[in-house]
C-alpha positions as CSV (number, residue, x, y, z in Angstrom):
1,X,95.1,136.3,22.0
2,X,96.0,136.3,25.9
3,X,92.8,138.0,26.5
4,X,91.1,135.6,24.9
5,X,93.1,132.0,26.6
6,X,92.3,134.0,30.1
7,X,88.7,134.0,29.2
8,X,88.8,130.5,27.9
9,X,89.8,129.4,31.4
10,X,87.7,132.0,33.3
11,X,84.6,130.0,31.2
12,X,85.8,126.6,32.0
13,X,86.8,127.0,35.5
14,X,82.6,128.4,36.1
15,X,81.8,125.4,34.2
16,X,83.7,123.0,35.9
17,X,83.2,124.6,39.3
18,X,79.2,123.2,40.1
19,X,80.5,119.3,39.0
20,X,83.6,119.7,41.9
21,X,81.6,121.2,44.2
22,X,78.5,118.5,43.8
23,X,81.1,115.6,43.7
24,X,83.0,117.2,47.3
25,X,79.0,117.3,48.7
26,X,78.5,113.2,47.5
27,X,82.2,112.3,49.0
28,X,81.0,114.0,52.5
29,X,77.9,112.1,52.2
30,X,79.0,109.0,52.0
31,X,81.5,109.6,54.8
32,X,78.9,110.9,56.9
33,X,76.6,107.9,56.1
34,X,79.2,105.0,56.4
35,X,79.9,107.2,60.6
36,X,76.1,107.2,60.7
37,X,75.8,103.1,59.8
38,X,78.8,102.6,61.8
39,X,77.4,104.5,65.0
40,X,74.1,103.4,64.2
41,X,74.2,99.9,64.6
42,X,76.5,100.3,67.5
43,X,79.6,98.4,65.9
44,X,81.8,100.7,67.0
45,X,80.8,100.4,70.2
46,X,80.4,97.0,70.4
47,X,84.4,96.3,68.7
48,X,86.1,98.9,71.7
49,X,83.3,97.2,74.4
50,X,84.9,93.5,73.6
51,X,88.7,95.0,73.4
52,X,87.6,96.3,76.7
53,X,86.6,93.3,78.0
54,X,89.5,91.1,76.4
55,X,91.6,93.5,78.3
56,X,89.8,92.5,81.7
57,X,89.8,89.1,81.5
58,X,93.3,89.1,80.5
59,X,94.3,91.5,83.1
60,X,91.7,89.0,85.8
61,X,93.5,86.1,84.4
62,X,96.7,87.5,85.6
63,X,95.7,88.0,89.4
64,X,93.4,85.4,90.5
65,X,92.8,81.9,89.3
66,X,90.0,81.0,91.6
67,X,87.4,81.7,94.6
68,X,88.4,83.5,97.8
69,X,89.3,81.5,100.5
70,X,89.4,82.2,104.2
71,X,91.3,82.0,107.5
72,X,88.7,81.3,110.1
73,X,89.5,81.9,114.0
74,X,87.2,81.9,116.5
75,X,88.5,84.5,119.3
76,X,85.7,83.6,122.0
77,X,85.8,82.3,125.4
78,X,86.1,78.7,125.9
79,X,86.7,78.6,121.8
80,X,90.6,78.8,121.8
81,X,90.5,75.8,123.8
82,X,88.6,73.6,120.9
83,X,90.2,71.4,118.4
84,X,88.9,73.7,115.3
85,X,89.3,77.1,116.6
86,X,91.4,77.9,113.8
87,X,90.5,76.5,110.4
88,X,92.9,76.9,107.3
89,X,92.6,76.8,103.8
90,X,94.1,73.7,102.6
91,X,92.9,73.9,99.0
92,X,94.2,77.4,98.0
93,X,96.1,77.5,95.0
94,X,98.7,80.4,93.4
95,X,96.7,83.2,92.7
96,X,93.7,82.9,94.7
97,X,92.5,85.3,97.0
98,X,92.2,84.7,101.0
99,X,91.1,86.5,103.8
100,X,91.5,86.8,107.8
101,X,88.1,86.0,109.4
102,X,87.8,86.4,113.2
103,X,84.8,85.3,115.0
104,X,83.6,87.0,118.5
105,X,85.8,89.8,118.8
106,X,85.2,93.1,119.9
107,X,86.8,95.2,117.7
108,X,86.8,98.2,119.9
109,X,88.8,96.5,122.1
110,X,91.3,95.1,120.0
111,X,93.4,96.2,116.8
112,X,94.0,93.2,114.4
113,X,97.5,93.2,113.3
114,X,98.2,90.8,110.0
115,X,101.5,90.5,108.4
116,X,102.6,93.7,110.7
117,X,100.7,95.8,108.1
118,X,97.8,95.0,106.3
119,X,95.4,95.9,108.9
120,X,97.0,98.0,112.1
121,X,96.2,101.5,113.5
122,X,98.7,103.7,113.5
123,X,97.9,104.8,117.0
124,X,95.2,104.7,119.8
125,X,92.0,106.1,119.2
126,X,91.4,109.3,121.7
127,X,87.8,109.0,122.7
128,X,86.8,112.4,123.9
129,X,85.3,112.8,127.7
130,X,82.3,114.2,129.3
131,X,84.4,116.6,130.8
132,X,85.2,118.2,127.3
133,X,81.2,119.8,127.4
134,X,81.3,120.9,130.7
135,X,77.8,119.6,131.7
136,X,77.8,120.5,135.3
137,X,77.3,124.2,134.4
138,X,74.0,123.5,134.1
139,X,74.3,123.0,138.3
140,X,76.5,126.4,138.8
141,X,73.8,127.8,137.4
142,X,71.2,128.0,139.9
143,X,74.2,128.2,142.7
144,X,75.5,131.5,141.4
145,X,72.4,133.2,141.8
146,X,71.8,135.1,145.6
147,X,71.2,133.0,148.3
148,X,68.5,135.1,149.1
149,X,66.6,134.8,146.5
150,X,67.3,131.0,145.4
151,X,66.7,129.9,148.8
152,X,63.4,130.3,148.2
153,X,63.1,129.5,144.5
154,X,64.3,126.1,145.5
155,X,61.2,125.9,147.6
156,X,58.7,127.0,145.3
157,X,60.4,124.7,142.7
158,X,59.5,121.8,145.2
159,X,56.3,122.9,145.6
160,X,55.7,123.4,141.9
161,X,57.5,119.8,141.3
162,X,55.5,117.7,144.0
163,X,52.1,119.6,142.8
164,X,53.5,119.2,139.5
165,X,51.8,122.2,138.1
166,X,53.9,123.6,135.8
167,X,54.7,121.7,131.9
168,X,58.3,122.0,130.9
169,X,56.6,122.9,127.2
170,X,54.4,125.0,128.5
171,X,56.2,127.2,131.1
172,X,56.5,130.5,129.7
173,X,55.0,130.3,126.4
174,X,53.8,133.0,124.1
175,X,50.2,133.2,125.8
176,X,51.6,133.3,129.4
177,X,53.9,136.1,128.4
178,X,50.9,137.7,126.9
179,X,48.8,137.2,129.8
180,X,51.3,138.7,132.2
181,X,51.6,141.4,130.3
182,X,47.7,142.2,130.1
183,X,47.6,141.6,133.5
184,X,50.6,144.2,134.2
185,X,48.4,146.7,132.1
186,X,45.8,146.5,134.1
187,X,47.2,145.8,137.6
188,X,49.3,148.7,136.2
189,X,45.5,151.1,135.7
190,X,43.8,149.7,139.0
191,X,47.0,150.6,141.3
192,X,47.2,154.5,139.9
193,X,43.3,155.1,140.7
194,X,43.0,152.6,144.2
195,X,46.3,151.4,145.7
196,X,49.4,153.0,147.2
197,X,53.3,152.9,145.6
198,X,54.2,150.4,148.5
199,X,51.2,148.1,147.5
200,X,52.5,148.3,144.0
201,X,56.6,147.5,144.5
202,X,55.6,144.6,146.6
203,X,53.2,143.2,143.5
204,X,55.8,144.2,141.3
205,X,58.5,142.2,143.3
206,X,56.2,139.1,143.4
207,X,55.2,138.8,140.0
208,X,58.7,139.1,138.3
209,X,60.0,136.8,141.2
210,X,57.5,134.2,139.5
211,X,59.3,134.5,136.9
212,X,62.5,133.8,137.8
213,X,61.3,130.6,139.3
214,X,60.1,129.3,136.4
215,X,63.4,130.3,134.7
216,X,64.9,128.0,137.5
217,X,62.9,125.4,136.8
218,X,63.4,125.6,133.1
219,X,67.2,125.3,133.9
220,X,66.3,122.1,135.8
221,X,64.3,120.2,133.2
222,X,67.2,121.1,131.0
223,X,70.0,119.4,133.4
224,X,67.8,116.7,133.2
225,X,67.2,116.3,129.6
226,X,71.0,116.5,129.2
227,X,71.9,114.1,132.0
228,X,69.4,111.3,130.5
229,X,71.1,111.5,127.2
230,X,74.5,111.3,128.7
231,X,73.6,108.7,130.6
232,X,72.4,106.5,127.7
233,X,75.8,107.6,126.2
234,X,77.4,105.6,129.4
235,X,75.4,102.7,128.5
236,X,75.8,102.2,125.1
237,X,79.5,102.9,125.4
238,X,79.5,100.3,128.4
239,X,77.4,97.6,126.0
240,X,79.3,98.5,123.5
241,X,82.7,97.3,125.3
242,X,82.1,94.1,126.6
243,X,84.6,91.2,125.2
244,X,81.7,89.4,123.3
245,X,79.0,92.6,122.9
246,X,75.5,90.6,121.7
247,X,74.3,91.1,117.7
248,X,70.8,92.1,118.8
249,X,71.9,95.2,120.6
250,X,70.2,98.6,119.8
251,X,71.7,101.1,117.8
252,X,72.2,104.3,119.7
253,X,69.6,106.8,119.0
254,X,71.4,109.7,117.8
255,X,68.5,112.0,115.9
256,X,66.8,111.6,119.4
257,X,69.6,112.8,120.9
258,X,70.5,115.4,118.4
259,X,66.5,116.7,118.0
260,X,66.9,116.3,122.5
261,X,70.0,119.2,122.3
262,X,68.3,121.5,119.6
263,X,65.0,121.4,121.7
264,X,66.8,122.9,124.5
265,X,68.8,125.3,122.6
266,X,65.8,126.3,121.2
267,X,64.0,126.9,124.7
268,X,66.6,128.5,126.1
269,X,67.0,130.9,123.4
270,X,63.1,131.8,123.7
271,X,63.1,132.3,127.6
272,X,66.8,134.8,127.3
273,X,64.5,136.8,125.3
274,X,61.7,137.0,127.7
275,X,64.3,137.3,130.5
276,X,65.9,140.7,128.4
277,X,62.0,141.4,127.6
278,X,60.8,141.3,131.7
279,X,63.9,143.4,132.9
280,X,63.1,146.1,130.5
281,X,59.7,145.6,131.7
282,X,61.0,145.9,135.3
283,X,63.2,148.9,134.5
284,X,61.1,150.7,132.4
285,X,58.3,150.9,135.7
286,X,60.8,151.8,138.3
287,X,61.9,154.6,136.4
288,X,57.9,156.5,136.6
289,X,57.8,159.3,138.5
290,X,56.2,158.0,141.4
291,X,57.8,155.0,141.8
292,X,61.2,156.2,141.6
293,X,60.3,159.0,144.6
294,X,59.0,156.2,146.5
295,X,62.4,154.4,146.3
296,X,63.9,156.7,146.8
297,X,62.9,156.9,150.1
298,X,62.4,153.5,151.2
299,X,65.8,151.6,150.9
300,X,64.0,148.1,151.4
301,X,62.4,148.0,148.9
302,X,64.9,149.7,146.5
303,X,67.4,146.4,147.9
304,X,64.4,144.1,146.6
305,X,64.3,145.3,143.2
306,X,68.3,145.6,142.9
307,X,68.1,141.8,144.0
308,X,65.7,141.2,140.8
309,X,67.9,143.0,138.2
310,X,70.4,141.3,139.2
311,X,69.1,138.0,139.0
312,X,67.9,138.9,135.4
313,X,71.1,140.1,134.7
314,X,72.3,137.0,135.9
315,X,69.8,134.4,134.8
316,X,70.6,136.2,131.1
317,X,74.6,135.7,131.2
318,X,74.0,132.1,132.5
319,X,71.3,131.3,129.3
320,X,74.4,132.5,127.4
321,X,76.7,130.0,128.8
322,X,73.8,126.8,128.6
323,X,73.6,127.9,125.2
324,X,77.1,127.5,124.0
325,X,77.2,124.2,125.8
326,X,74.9,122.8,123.8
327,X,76.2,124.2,120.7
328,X,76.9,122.0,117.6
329,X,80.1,121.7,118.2
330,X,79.7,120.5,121.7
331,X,77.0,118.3,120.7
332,X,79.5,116.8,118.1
333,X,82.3,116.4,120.5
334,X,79.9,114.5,123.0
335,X,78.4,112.5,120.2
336,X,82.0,111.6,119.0
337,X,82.5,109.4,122.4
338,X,80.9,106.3,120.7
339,X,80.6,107.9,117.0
340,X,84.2,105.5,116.6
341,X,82.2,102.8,118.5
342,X,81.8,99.5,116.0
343,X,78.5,98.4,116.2
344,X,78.5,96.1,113.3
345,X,79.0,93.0,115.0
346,X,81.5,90.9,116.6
347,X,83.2,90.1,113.5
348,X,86.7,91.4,112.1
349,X,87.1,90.9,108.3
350,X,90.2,92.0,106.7
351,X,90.9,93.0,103.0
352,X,91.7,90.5,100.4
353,X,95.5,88.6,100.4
354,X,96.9,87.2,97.6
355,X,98.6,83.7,97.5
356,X,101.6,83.9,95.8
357,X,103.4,81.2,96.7
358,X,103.6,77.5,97.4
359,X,103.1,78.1,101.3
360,X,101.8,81.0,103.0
361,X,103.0,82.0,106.5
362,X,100.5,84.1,108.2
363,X,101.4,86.3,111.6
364,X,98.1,87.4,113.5
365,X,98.3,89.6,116.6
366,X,95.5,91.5,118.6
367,X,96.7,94.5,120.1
368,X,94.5,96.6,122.8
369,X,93.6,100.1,121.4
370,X,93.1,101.3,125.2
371,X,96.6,101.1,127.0
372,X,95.0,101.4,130.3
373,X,92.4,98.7,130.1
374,X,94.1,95.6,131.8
375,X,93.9,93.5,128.0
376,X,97.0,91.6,127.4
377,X,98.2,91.3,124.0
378,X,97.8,88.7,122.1
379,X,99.8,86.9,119.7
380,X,98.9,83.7,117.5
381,X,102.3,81.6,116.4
382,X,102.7,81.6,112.7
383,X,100.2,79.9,110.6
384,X,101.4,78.3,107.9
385,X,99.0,76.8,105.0
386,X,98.7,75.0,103.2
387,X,100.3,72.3,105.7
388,X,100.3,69.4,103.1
389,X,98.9,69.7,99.5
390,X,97.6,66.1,98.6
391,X,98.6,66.5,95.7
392,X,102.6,66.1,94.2
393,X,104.6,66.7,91.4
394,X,108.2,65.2,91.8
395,X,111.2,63.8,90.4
396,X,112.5,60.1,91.8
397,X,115.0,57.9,90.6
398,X,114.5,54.0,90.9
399,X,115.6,50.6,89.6
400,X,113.2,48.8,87.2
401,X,113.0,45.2,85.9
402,X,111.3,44.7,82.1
403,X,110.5,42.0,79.8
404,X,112.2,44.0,76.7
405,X,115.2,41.2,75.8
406,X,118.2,40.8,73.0
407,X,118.0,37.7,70.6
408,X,121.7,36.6,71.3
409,X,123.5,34.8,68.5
410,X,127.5,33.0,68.2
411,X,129.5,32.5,65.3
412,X,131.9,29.5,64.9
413,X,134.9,30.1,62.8
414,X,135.9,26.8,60.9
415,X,139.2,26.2,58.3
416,X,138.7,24.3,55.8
417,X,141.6,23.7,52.7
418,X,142.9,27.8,53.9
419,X,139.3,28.7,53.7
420,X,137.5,30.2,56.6
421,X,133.8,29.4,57.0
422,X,131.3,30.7,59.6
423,X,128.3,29.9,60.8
424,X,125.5,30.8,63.1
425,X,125.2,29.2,66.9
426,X,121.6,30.2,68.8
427,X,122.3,31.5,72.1
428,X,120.0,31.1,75.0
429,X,118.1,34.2,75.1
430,X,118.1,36.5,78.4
431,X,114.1,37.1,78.9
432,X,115.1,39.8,81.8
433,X,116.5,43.3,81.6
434,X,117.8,45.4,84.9
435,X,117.9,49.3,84.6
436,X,117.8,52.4,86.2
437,X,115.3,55.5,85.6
438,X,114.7,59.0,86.4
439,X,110.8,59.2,86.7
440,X,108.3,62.1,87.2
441,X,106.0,61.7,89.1
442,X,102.3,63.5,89.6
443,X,99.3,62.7,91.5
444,X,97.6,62.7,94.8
445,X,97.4,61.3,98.5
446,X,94.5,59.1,98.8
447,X,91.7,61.3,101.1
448,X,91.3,59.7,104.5
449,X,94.9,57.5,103.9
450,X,97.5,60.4,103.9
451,X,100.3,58.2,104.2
452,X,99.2,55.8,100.7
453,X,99.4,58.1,97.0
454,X,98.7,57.5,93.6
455,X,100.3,59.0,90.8
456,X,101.0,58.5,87.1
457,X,104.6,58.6,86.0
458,X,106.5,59.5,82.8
459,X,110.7,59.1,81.9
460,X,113.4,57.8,81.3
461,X,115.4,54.9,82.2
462,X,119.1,53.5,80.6
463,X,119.4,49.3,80.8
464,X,122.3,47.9,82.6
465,X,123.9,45.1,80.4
466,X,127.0,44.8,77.8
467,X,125.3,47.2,75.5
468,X,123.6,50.4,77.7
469,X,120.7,51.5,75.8
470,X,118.5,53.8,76.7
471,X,114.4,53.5,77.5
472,X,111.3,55.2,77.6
473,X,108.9,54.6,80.0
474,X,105.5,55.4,81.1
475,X,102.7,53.9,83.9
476,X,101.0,54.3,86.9
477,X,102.0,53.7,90.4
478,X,101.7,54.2,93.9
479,X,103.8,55.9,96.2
480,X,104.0,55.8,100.7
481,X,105.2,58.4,103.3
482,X,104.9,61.7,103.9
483,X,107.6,63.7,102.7
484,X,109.8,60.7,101.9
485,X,108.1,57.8,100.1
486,X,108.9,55.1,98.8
487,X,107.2,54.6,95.0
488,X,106.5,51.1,93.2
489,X,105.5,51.5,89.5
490,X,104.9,49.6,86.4
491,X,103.3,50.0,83.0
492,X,105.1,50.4,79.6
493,X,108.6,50.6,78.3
494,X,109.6,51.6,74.9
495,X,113.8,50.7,73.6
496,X,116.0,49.5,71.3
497,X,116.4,45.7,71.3
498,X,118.7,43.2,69.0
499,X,116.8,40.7,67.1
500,X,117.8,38.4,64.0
501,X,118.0,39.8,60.7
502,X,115.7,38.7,58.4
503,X,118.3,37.5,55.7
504,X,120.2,35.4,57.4
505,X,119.5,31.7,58.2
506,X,121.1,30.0,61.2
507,X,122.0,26.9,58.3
508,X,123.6,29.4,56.4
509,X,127.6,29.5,56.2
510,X,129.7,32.6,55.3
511,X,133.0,33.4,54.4
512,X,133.4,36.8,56.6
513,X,131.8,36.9,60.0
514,X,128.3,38.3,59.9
515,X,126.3,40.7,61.6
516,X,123.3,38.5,62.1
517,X,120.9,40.9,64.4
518,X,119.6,44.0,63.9
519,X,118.4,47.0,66.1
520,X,114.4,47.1,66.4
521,X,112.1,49.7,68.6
522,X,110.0,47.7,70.9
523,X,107.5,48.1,73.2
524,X,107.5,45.7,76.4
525,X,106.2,45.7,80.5
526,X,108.0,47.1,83.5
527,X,108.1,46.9,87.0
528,X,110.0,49.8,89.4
529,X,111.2,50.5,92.6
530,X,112.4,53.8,93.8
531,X,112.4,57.2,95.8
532,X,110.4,60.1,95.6
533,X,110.4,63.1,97.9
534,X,107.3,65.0,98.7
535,X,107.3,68.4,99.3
């Protein structure tokens, strides 16, 4: 029997099994479709998108109620002295944004200060020197070779100038190289079959001091490549720091200058290598058999070609020391003189300020960045703004006269046989009422008469008579002064007033004294008088 209830429930658990699994697979369907519609059609996008953006406003909302506003100053010569070199924003309200706008400045001159913080430099900008790249090594160059020899390259360079036969491109290219070469080779084959080892040294000598010549002139063409960029350097750097520098300037040119440095670097690289290249040259022919006898014996001439090595020796270490002057890092460090230099104008705009208050009190102060330059420093007094809103919201008190009045009524007392009768006397009504109130006040100066407002007004007032009551009143009215004004106002007045009951007859007679009037809300005029201070 327990063989048989496990089998039962082996038999219904396969049967059951296909139903629970194709029900699971439907559930996950729908899921998955109901994500697919969801994702589909973008809704939940669209739902986090507006949170997002409920968020902003509301986070907007609690930063900045309006436009950005500006403090304009105009910094120029012969602009302090003009009634509107300063303009203020009158208009600004809490929240708003303002900023510090000062015209025809030049701000590598000066460091704007605001509020001690906002916009100052924490210390003097070093500008680096020409003396940091060592330029005039370029010079020493063609001094520290021997006098004997330079004497008269300098000539020859001259010559070669004046004539102006030589290309600074073209010096020493690959096919002049070549060609002194070839013509080694053969001057080389002709000398062992026809000339003498003297007749060869001296054409040896001569050729290789052609070289060096040109390397000398290739030295100068480079001072003066370097010279004219460092001399627009000067000038843009001099433009650049003039009190009032123009808008129309040119930018400095600095891929000219930069592509200027590389092609030397470049050249100068090219002509160490045929420098190393013409004294193995040089070395290598001294060292033949007969040529090495013949120095051997004639001291002259052996002083001649010591004076050549040496120069190549020389000219090599000196291409060494051009090249690491005008090394990237040199380049970047002469470049870096007027990198710093603002050439954006002669305009100083300074980050947004918010207003977060009912006046704003503004310190401004231009500071040289240069200690040595003979610039004083400059300080503006406070500025305050805005001077004198227009509009006003205050509290005044005041007297006010009305039209609101009390029906007044007498009783007469009268005895007749032990009985006392009364009866009702009209009394002359009192068509005035005197009070004081305690009025707010809001509105605006009238543009173009500062001293004249107008305002609406809302409060209350309490009547002086027997019977103080209190009143309600609201109107327009119109207020003059600056900060202390005087205020006239009228409109309406809303209170309490005593009029006769509607029972009671004056004929009638009574045998306990009445009350013959009753309270009743009315609605009447007033006129006021009074204070109100303006902040």
């Amino acid at each position: 029997m327990k063989h048989i209830k496990i089998l039962f429930l082996i038999t219904f658990l396969c049967a059951v099994n296909p139903f629970w699994a194709q029900y699971e697979k439907k559930e996950i369907e729908d899921a998955q479709e109901e994500v697919d519609s969801i994702l589909g059609e973008g809704r939940a996008k669209a739902i986090i998108q507006r949170l997002l953006d409920k968020e902003l406003r509301r986070t907007n909302k609690a930063y900045s109620t309006g436009d950005t506003y500006y403090v304009d100053i105009d910094f120029g010569y012969g602009k302090i002295e003009k009634k509107d070199f300063i303009n203020l924003p009158q208009k600004i309200k809490k929240g708003d944004f303002y900023m510090v706008r000062i015209n025809n400045i030049n701000p590598n001159w000066y460091k704007v200060v605001i509020n001690s913080k906002d916009t100052i430099v924490a210390q003097k900008l070093e500008m680096p020197t020409f003396g940091d790249i060592s330029l005039e090594s370029i010079k020493s160059i063609t001094e520290g070779f021997s006098t004997s020899i330079f004497a008269e390259f300098k000539e020859i360079e001259s010559e070669l100038v004046a004539k102006n036969e030589y290309s600074y491109q073209t010096l020493f290219s690959d096919s002049i190289v070549k060609s002194f070469v070839e013509k080694m080779d053969y001057f080389e084959s002709i000398l062992k079959e026809t000339q003498s080892e003297e007749q060869l040294i001296i054409e040896l000598v001569e050729e290789h001091r052609q070289l060096i010549r040109g390397m000398v002139f290739l030295l100068e063409s480079s001072k003066r490549e370097v010279s004219k960029i460092k001399n627009d350097i000067l000038q843009f750097r001099q433009e650049r720091l003039q009190r009032e520098p123009s808008e129309n300037e040119k930018l400095f040119d600095y891929k000219t200058a930069i592509e200027t440095f590389y092609g030397v670097k470049q050249e100068i690289e090219k002509h160490k290598t045929n420098a190393e290249k013409s004294l193995a040259e040089l070395q290598k022919k001294i060292k033949e058999k007969n040529l090495f006898e013949f120095l051997e014996k004639n001291k002259f001439y052996t002083s001649q070609v010591d004076e050549l090595q040496s120069g190549y020796k020389e000219s090599i270490s000196k291409f060494d020391e051009i090249k690491a002057q005008v090394s990237p890092l040199n380049m970047e460090k002469l470049l870096a003189s007027i990198r710093y230099l603002r050439t954006d104008g002669n305009t100083f705009v300074s980050l947004p300020i918010q207003f977060k208050g009912d006046r704003e009190e503004l310190s401004i102060s231009f500071e040289p960045k240069d200690s040595t330059a003979s610039l004083q420093r400059e300080v503006l007094p406070k500025l305050v703004f805005p001077v004198e809103k227009r509009s006003y919201f205050s509290v005044g008190t005041g007297f006010y006269y009305s039209n609101l009045r009390d029906e007044r009524f007498s009783t007469v007392s009268e005895v007749i046989e032990s009985d006392t009768i009364y009866s009702i006397v009209k009394e002359e009504d009192i068509t005035e009422e005197l009070g004081v109130n305690a009025m707010m006040r809001f509105g605006t100066k009238i543009k173009g008469v500062e001293l004249l407002g107008v305002h609406g007004t809302f409060g209350p007032g309490l009547s002086i008579q027997k019977k103080v009551r209190p009143r309600l009143m609201f109107g327009v009215g119109l207020s003059y002064g600056r900060k202390h004004n005087v205020v006239l106002d009228w409109g309406g007045i809303l209170g309490y007033v005593d009029r006769k009951s509607t029972v009671i007859e004056e004929s009638d007679t009574f045998s306990a004294k009445p009350d013959v009037t009753v309270t009743q809300l009315m609605v009447g005029n007033y006129f006021s008088i009074g204070y109100m201070f303006k902040l």
